[in-house]
C-alpha positions as CSV (number, residue, x, y, z in Angstrom):
1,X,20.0,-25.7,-74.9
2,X,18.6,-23.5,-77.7
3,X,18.7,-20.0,-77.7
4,X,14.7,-20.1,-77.3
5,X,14.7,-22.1,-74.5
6,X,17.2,-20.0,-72.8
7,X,15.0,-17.0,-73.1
8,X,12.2,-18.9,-71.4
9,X,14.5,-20.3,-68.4
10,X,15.3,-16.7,-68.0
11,X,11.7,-15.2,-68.1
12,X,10.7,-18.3,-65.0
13,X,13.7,-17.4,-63.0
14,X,12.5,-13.1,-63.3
15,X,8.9,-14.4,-62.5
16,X,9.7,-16.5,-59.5
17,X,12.0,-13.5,-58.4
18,X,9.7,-11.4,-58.4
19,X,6.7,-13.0,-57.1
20,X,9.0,-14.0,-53.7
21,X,9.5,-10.6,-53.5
22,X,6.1,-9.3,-53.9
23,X,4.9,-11.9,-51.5
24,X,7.9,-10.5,-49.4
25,X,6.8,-6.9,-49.2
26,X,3.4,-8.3,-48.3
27,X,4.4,-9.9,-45.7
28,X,6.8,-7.3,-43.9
29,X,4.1,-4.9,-44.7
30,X,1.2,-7.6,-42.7
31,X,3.5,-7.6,-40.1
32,X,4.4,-4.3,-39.8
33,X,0.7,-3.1,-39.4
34,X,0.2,-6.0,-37.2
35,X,3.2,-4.8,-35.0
36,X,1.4,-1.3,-35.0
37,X,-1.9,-2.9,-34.0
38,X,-0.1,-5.1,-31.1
39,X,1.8,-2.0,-29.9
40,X,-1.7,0.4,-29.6
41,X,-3.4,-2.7,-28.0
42,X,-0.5,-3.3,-25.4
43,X,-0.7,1.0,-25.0
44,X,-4.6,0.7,-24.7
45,X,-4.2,-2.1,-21.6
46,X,-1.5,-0.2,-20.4
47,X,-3.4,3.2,-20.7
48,X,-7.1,0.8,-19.1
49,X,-5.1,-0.4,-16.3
50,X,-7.0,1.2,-13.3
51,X,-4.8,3.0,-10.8
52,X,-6.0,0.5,-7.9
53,X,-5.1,-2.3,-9.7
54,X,-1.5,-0.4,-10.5
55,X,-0.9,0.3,-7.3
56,X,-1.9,-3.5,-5.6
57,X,0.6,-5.0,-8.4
58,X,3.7,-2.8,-7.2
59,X,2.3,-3.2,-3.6
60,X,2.9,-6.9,-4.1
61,X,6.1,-6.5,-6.0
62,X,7.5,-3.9,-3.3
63,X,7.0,-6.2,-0.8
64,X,8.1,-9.6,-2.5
65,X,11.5,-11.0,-0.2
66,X,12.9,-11.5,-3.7
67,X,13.2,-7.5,-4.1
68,X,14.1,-6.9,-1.1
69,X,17.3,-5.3,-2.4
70,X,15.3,-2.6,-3.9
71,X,13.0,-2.0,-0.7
72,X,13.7,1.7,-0.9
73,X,13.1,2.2,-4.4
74,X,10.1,0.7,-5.2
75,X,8.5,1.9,-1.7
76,X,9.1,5.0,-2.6
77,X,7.5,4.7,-6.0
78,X,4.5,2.7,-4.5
79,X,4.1,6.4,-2.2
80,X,4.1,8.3,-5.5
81,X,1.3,6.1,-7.1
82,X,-0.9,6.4,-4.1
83,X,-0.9,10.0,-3.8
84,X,-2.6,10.1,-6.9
85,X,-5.1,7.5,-5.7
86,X,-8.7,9.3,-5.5
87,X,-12.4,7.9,-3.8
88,X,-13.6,6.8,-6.7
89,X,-10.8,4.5,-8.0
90,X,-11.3,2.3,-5.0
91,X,-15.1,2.1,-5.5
92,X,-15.6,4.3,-2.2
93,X,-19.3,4.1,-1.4
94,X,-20.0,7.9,-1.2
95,X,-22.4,7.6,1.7
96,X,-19.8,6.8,4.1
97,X,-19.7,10.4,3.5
98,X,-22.6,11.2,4.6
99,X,-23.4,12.2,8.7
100,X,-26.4,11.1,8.4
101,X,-25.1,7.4,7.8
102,X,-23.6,7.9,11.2
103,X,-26.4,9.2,13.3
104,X,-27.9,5.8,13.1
105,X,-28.8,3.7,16.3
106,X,-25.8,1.4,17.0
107,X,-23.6,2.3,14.2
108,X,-20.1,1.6,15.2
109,X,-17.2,4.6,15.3
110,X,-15.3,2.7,12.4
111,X,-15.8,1.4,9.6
112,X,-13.7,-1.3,7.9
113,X,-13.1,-2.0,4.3
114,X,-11.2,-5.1,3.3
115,X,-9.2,-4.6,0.1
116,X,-7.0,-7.1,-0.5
117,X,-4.5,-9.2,1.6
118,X,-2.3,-11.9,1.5
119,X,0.5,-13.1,3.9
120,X,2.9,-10.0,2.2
121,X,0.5,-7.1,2.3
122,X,-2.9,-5.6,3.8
123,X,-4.9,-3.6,1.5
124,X,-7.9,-1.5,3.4
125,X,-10.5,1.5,4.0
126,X,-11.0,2.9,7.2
127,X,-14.1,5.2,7.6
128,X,-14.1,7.7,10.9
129,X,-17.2,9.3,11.8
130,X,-16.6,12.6,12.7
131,X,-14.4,13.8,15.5
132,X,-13.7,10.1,16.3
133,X,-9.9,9.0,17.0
134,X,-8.7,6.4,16.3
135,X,-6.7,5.2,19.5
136,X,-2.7,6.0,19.2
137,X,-1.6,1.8,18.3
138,X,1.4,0.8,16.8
139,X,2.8,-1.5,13.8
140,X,5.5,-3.7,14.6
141,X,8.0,-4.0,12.7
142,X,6.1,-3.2,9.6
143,X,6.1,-0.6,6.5
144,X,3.0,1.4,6.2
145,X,1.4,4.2,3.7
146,X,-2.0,5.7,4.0
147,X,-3.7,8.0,2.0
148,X,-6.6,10.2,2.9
149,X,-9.4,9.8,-0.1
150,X,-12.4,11.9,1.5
151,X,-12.7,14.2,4.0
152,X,-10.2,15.0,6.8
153,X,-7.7,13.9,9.8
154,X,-5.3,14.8,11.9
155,X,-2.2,12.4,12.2
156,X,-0.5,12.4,15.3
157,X,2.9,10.0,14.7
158,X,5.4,9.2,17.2
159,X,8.8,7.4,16.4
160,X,10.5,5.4,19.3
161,X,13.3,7.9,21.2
162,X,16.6,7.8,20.7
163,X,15.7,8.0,16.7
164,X,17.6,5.0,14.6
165,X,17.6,6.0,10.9
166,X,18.1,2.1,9.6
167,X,17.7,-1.3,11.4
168,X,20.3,-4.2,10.4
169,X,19.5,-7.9,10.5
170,X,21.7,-8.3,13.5
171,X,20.5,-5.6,15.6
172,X,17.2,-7.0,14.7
173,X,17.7,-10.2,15.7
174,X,19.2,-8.4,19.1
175,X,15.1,-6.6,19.6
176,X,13.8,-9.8,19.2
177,X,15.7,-12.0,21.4
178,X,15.2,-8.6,24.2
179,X,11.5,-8.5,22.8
180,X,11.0,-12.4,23.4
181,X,12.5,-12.4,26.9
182,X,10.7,-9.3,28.0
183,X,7.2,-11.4,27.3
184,X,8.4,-14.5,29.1
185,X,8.4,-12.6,32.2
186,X,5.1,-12.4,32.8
187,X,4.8,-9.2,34.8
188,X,7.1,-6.5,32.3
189,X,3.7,-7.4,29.4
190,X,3.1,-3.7,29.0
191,X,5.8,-1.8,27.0
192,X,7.0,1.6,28.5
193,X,9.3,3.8,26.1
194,X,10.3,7.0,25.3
195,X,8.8,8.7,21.7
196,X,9.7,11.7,19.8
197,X,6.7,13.4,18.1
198,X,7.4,12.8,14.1
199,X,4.3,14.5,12.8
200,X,1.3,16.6,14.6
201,X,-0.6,17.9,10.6
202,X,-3.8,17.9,9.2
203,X,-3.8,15.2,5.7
204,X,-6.7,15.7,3.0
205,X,-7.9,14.4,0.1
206,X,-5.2,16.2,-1.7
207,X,-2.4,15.5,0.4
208,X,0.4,13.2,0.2
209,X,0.5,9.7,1.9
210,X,2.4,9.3,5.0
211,X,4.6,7.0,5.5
212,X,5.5,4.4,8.5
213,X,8.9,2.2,8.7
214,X,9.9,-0.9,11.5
215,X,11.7,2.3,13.2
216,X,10.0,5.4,11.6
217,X,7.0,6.8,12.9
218,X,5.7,3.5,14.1
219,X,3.1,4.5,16.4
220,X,-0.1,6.8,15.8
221,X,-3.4,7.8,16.5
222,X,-5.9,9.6,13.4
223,X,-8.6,11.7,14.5
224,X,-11.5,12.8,11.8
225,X,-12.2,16.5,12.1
226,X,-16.0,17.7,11.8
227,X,-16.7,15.6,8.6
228,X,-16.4,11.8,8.4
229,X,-13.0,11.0,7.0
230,X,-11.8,7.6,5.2
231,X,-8.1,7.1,4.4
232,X,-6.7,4.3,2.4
233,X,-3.6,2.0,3.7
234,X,-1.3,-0.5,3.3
235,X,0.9,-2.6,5.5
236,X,3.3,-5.5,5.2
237,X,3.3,-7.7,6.5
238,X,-0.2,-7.5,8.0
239,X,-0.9,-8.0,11.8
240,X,-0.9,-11.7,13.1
241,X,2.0,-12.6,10.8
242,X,4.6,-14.0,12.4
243,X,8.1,-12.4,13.9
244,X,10.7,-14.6,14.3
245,X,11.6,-15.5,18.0
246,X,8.1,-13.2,19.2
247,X,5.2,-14.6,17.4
248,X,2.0,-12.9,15.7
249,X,2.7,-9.2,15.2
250,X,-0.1,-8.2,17.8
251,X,-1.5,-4.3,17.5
252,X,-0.8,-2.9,20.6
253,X,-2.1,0.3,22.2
254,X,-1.0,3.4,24.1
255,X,-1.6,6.1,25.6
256,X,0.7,9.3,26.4
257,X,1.6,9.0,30.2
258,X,4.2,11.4,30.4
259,X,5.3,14.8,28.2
260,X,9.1,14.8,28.4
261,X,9.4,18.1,26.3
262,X,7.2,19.6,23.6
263,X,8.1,17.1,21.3
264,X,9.6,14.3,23.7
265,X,6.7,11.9,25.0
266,X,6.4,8.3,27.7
267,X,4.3,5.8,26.3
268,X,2.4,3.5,27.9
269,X,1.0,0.2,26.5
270,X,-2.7,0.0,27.2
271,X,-5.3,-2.7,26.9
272,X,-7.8,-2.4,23.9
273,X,-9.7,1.3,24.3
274,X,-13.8,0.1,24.4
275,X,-14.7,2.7,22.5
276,X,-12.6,1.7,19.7
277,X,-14.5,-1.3,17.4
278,X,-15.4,-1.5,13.4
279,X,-18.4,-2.6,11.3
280,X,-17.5,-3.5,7.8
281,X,-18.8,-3.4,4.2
282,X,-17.5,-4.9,0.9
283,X,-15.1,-3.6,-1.2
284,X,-16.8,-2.1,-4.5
285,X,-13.3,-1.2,-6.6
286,X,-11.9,-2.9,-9.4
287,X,-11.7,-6.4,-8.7
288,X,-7.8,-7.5,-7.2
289,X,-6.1,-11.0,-7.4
């Protein structure tokens, strides 16, 4: 190879080299702003996301039997992100507001908003007109959070007496079997117990959620003050779902038959109050599923 031709060998290879490079720095610099571009776009949705839709994705996680290891965790977190929940991220239809909406001829005490709900978790708005209760009922075993998002109540909560802080499967499985006979008999149908007053406070708009367990606070009644009042909740699993060795979780009413102490009550299981029924409406929020 002449000396000529060694120069030109040379001057291809420093080309070459330095067009791969070039290209090179292009591309890492292409992908680089794209990697900026996916990052703000992934912030933006993440930043877009409205809180309802938030809150019925960790619902539905919190709830999933493949969790369940994390129960307390995540329900805890799922309380956090609806106390922050406000009217108008569910859609609320601000009329419900309004006494004058229930001064109408044959409008019902209640009004009933269907959310969202699957065989894990009930999603729903409930609208009192005022200085209506809604009769003291219970949840069984179920988890529960509600959040007032207009207007006022008052929660009255009772928790079945002796307290039990935690419920294993095996002592479970010991309610149920009791729970199963106690129905077979026929004449024992309506439950009598002893409940210790949890809560007895006023919950706004800007208060926190409350909170029910299987064993916590399990029974209430919420009464609207002088305003119409609408509260947010969700439970899992819903009513009518089934409990092993019982059947469809039923909603079963009460009434206080007997004051123990100041804070010591007797239940006793009632048949449905007739003053207690619900018209409904559509949901108007972001759209869930």
């Amino acid at each position: 190879m002449t000396f000529a031709d060694s120069c030109a060998l040379l001057s291809c290879r420093l080309i070459s080299t330095f067009i791969r490079r070039t290209k090179f720095s292009f591309n890492t610099a292409g992908k680089f702003h794209m990697d900026i571009r996916d990052a703000a776009k992934s912030t933006m949705e993440i930043v877009n996301i409205p809180p309802i839709v938030s809150t019925y994705r960790h619902a539905l996680h919190t709830f999933d039997d493949k969790f369940r290891n994390d129960l307390n965790k995540n329900f805890d977190k799922l309380k956090t992100m609806m106390d922050n929940l406000r009217a108008e991220d569910l859609g609320y239809d601000k009329s419900l507001s309004d006494p004058a909406t229930w001064r109408r001829p044959n409008k019902a005490p209640c009004t009933y908003v269907e959310v969202f709900q699957n065989s894990r978790v009930n999603m729903s708005i409930f609208v009192l007109k005022p200085g209506f209760k809604m009769p003291l009922h219970d949840h069984p075993h179920m988890h529960g959070l509600l959040k007032v998002i207009s207007g006022a109540v008052r929660i009255r909560s009772f928790t079945e007496y002796p307290l039990k802080e935690a419920i294993n499967n095996l002592d479970f499985a010991v309610r149920a079997k009791h729970e199963a006979a106690r129905l077979a008999q026929g004449f024992h149908k309506r439950r009598r117990l002893f409940a210790k007053v949890s809560q007895n406070s006023i919950c706004r708009e800007n208060s926190q959620t409350c909170i029910l367990t299987p064993t916590i606070s399990n029974y209430h009644e919420i009464e609207a003050l002088d305003m119409p009042a609408a509260f947010f909740d969700i439970l899992s699993p819903p009513y009518d779902t089934l409990i092993e060795d019982i059947g469809p979780r039923r909603c079963r009413y009460y009434y206080v038959a007997n004051e123990i102490s100041t804070n010591v009550v007797e239940l006793q299981e009632t048949k449905v109050p007739d003053c207690f029924y619900c018209d409904q409406v559509p949901y108007l929020g972001p759209f869930l599923g």
